[in-house]
C-alpha positions as CSV (number, residue, x, y, z in Angstrom):
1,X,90.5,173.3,82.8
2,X,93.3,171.5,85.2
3,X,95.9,173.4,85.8
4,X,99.4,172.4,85.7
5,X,100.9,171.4,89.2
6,X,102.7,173.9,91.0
7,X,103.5,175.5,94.7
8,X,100.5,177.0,96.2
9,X,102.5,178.5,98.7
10,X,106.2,180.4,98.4
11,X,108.0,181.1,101.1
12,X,111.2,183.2,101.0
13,X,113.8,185.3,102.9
14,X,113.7,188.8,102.1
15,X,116.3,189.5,99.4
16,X,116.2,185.8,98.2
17,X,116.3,184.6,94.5
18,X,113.2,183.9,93.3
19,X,112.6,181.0,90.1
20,X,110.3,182.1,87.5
21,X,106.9,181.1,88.0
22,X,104.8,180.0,85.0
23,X,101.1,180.0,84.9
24,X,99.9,176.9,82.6
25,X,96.9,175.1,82.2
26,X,95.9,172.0,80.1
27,X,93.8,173.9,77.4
28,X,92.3,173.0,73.8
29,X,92.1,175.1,72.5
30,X,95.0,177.2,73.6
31,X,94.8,179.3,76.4
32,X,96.1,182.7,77.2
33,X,96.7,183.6,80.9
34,X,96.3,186.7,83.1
35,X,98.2,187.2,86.6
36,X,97.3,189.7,88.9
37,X,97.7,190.3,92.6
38,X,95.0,192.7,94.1
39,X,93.5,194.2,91.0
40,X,97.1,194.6,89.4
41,X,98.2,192.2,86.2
42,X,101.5,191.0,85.7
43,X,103.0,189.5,82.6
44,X,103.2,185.6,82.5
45,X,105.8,184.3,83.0
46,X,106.2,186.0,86.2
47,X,109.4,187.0,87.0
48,X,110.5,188.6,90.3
49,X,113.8,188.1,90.8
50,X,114.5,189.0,94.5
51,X,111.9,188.2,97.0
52,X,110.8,191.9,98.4
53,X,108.2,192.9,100.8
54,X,106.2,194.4,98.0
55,X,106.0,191.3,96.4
56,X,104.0,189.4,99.0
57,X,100.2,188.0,99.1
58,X,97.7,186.1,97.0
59,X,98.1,186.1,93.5
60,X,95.8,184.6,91.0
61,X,96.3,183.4,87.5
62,X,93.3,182.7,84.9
63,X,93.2,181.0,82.5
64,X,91.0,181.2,79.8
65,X,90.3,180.4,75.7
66,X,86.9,180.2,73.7
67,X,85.4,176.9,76.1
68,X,86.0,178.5,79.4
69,X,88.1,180.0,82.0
70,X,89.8,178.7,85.2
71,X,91.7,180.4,88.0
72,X,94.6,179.3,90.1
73,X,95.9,181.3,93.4
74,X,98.8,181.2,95.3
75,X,100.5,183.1,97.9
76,X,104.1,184.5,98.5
77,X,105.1,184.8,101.5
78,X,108.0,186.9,102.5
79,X,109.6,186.9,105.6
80,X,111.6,190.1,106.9
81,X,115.5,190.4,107.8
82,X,115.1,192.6,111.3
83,X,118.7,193.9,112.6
84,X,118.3,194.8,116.6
């Protein structure tokens, strides 16, 4: 199941806006999707507004419907404001 295109990499500034990031596949029939980031699932769309240092690492997004299942990961990367 090919998944749409998409980033396989975001990198933000700590406290940046993030866009919405949908998890999509070309499925028939339909598919329903599953995010998670180290054993945790997150609703799809995935929306994390402000890039925190929480929100970084690999996430993975499956795929899946009555024909198979596919999985996509990315990773966030989010790089730190230090004040000296």
């Amino acid at each position: 199941m090919p998944f749409q295109s998409g980033q396989d990499v975001l990198d933000k500034v700590e406290n940046q806006t993030v866009p919405e990031i949908v998890c999509s596949a070309d499925c028939e029939p339909p598919c329903t999707y599953i995010r998670s980031k180290a054993g945790t699932t997150y609703p799809n769309p995935l929306s994390l507004s402000t890039a925190m240092r929480g929100n970084a690492g690999q996430y993975t997004c499956t795929a899946s419907n009555s024909v198979g299942q596919g999985n996509k990961t990315w990773n966030r990367i989010v790089r730190c404001k230090y004040v000296v």
